[in-house]
C-alpha positions as CSV (number, residue, x, y, z in Angstrom):
1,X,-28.6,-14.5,12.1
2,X,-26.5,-16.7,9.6
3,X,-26.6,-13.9,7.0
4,X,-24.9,-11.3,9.9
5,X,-22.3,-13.4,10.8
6,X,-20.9,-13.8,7.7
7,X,-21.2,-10.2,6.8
8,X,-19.1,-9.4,10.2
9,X,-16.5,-12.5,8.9
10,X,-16.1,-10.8,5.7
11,X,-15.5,-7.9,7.2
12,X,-13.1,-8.9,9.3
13,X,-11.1,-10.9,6.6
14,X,-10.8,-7.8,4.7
15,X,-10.1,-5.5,7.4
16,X,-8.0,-6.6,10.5
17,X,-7.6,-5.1,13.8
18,X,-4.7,-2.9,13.1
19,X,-3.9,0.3,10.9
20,X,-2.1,0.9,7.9
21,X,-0.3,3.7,6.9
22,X,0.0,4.1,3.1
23,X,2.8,6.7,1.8
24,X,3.0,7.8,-1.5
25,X,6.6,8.3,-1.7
26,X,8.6,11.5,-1.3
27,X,9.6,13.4,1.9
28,X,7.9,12.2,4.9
29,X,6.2,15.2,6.4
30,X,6.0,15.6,10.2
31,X,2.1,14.0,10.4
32,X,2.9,11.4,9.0
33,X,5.8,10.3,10.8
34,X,3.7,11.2,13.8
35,X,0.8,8.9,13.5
36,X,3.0,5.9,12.4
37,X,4.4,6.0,16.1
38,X,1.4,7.0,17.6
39,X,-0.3,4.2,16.3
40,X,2.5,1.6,17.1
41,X,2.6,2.8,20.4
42,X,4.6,5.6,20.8
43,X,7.5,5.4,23.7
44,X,6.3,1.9,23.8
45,X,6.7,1.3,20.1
46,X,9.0,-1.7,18.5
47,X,9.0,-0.8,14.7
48,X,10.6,-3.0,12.3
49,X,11.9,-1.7,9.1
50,X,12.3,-3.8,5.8
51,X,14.8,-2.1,3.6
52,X,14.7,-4.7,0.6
53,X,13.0,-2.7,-1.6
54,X,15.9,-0.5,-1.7
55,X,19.3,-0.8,-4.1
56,X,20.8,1.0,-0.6
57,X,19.0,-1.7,1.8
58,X,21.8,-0.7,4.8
59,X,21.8,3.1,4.1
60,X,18.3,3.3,3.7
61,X,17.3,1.0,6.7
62,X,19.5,2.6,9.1
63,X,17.9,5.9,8.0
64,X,15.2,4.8,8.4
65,X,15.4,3.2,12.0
66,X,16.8,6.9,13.4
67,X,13.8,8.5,11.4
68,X,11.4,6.8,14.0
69,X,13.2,6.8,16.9
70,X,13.3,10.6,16.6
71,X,9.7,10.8,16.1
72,X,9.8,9.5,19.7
73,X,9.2,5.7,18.9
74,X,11.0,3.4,21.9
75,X,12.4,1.1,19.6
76,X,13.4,0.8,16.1
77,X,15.5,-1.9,14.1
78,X,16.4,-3.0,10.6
79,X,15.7,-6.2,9.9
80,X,17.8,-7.5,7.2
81,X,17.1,-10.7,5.3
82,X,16.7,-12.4,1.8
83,X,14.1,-15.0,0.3
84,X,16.5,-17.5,1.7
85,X,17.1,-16.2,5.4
86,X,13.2,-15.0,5.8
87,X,11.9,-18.6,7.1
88,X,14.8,-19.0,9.7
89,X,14.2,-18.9,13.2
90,X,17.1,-16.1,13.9
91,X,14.8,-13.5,11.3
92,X,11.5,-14.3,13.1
93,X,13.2,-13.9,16.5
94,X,13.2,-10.8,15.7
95,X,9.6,-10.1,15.3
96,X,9.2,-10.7,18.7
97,X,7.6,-7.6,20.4
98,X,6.8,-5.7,17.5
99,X,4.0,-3.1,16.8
100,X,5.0,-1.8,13.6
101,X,6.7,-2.3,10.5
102,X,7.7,0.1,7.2
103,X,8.6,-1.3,4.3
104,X,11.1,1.5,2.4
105,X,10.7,2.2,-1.2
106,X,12.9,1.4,-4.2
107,X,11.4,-1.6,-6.5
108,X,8.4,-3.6,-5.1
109,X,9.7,-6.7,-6.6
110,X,12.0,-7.1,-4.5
111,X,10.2,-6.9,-2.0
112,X,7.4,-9.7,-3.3
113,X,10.6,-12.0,-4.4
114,X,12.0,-11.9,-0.4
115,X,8.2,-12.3,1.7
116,X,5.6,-13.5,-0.4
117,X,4.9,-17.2,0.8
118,X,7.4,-17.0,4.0
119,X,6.9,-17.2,7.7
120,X,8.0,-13.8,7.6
121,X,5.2,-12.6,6.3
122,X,3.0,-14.1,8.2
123,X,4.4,-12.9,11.5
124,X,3.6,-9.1,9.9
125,X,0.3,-9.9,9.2
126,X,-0.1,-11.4,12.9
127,X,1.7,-8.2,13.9
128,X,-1.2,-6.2,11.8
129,X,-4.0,-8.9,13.5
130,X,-2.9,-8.2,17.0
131,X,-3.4,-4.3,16.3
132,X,0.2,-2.9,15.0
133,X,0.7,-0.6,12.4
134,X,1.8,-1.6,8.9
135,X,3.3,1.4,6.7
136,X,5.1,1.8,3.5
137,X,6.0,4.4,1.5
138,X,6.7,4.0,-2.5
139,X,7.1,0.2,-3.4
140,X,6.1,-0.3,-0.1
141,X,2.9,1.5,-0.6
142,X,2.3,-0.5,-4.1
143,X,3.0,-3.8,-2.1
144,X,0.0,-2.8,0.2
145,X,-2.8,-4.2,-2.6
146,X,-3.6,-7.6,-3.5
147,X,-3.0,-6.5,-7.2
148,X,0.5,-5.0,-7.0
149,X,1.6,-2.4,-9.8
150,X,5.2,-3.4,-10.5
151,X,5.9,-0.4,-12.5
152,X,6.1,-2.1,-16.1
153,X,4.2,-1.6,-19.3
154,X,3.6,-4.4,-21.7
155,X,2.4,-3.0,-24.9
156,X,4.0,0.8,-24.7
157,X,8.0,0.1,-24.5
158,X,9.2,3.9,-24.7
159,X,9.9,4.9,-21.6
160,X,9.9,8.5,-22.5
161,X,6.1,8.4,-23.1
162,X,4.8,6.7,-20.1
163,X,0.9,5.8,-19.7
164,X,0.0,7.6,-22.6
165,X,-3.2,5.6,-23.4
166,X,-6.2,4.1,-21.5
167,X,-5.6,0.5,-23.0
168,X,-6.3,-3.1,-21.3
169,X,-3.0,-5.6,-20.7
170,X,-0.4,-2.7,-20.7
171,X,-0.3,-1.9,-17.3
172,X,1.3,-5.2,-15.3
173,X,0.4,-6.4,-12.5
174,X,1.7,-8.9,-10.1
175,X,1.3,-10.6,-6.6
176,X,1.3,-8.2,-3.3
177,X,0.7,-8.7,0.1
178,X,-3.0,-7.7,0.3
179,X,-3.2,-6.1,3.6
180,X,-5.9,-4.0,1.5
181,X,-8.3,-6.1,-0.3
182,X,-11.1,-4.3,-2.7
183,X,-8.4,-1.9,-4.0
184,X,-5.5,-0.8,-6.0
185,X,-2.5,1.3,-4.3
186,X,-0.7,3.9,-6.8
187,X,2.0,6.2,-5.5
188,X,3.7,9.3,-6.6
189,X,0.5,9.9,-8.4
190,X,0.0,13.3,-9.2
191,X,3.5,14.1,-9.1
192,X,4.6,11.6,-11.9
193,X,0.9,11.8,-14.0
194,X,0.5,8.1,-13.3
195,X,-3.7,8.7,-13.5
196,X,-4.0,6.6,-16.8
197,X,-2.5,3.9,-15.3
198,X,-4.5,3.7,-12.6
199,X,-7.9,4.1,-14.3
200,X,-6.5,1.5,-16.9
201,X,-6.5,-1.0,-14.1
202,X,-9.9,0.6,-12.5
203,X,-11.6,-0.3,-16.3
204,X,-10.1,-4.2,-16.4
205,X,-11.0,-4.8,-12.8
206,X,-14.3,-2.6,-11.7
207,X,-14.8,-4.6,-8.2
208,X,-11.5,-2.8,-7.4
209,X,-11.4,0.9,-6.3
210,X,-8.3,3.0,-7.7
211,X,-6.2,4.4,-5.0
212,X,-3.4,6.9,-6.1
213,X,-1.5,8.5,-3.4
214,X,0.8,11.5,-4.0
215,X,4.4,12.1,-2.7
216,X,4.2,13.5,1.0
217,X,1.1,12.0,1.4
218,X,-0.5,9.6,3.2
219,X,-3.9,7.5,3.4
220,X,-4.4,6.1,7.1
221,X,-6.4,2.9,6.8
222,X,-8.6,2.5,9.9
223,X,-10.6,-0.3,11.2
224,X,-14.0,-0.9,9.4
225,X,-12.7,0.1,6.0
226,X,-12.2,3.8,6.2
227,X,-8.8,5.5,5.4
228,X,-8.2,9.2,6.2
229,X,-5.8,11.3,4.5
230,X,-2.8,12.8,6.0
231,X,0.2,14.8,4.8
232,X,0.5,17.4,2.4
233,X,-1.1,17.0,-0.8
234,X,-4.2,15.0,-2.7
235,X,-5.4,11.3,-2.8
236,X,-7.3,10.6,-6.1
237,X,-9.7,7.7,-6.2
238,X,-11.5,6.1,-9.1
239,X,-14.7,4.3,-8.7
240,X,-16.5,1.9,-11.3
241,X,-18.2,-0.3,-8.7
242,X,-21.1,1.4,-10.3
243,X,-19.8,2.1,-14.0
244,X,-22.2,1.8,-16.9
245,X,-21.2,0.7,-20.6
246,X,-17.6,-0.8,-19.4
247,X,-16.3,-1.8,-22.9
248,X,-13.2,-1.9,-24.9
249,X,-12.5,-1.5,-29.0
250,X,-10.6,-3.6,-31.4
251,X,-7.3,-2.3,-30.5
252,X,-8.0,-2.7,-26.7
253,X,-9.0,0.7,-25.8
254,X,-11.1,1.0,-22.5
255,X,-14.1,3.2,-22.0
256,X,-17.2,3.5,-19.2
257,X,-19.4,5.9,-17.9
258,X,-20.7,7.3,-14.7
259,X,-16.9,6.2,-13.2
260,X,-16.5,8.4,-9.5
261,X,-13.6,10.3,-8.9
262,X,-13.0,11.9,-5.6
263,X,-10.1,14.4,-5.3
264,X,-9.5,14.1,-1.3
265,X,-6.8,16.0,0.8
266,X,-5.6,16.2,4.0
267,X,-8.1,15.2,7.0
268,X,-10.8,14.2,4.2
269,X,-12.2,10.6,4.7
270,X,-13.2,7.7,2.1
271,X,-15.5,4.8,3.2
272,X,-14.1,1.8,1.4
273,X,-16.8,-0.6,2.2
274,X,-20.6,0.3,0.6
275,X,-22.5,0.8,3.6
């Protein structure tokens, strides 16, 4: 009996009672825009959008905002703070009565610089606990992992050759939010070739499984550990829970065997959790 209940408690810590949306940047198709609403309730939906992540925060959230309340949500609104402002009582007022938030793209950082370690933040994941919808797209996809790509390289500097090697401590790695534990979330994979990346990270940390989402695309992370895929084009993900000869060379270089990849598209569905 003790060994169940602490299966169904980690369970639970890793998977709460709402949904995530995970975008991976790019024009949001139809589907997608569709389930977020759905999910957050539809003509009964209050959806918050955080806008940080973007050098355009008042453009972009007010975008935004219109975006869901044409895709029939009841109510939308931008909620505008800084690292400063995101503990006051005015901001968290204005979680009241939510069921959804989006966090827009532009730089992640930002994002981690303004929430990580503030009320804030915890009134979304209460929002998430109580059954709303979390969804991002771009660096507010990457925020979605525990281990958060910010985007930088450490060893490779020329940005005109981009994750050109399979190497350990290039790829950088910082804070996120976690709302996805047990994984890595890439975005505008395909599109920008970001696979070595990706399986970089997959080869220094095998627990995790590599997620990497393309642009108009979407993974929809249910309860129990299961995401779906929605939108138009492919989810890759990299699998070295079960890897053999994980090593690296002198000069850093990672290598394994038996590593699963699954090419998944639209309506196809991935069981996080080992059943």
């Amino acid at each position: 009996m003790k060994t169940l209940i602490l299966v169904l408690i980690f369970t639970v810590t890793i998977f709460s009672q709402g949904n995530l949306v995970i975008i991976g940047g790019g024009k949001r198709s139809a589907d997608i825009m569709e389930k977020i609403v759905e999910l957050a309730g539809g003509s009964n939906a209050k959806i918050l959008i955080i806008p940080n992540a973007s050098s355009e925060p008042i453009e972009t959230g007010e975008y935004q905002k219109n975006e869901m309340l044409k895709f029939g949500a009841g109510n939308s609104e931008v909620l505008y703070f800084d690292c400063e402002s995101a503990n006051s009582d005015s901001v968290l007022a204005q979680t009241e009565g939510a069921t959804g938030v989006f966090f827009s793209g532009g730089d992640q950082n930002k994002l981690t610089e303004d929430l990580l370690g503030t009320k804030l933040l915890a009134k979304i994941f209460k929002i998430y606990e109580d059954g709303g919808v979390i969804s991002g797209t771009s660096a507010g996809a990457a925020v979605m992992s525990n281990v958060m790509i910010t985007g930088n390289e450490l060893k490779n500097l020329d940005s005109n050759s981009s994750y050109i090697s399979i190497e350990e401590k290039n790829i950088q790695t910082a804070q996120g939010f976690g709302f996805v534990k047990g994984a890595i979330v890439d975005q505008h994979f395909a599109t920008r070739k970001r696979h070595n990346r990706l399986i970089s990270l997959v080869l220094e940390n095998p627990e995790l499984v590599g997620i990497g989402i393309d642009e108009s695309t979407a993974i929809w992370v249910k309860q129990g550990g299961v995401f779906e895929v929605i939108g138009k084009y492919n989810v890759l993900v990299f699998d070295a829970r079960e890897a053999t000869g994980l090593r690296k060379d002198e000069s850093g270089g990672l290598f394994g065997r038996d590593i699963k990849m699954s090419v998944l598209g639209k309506g196809d569905v991935y069981e996080l959790i080992k059943k």
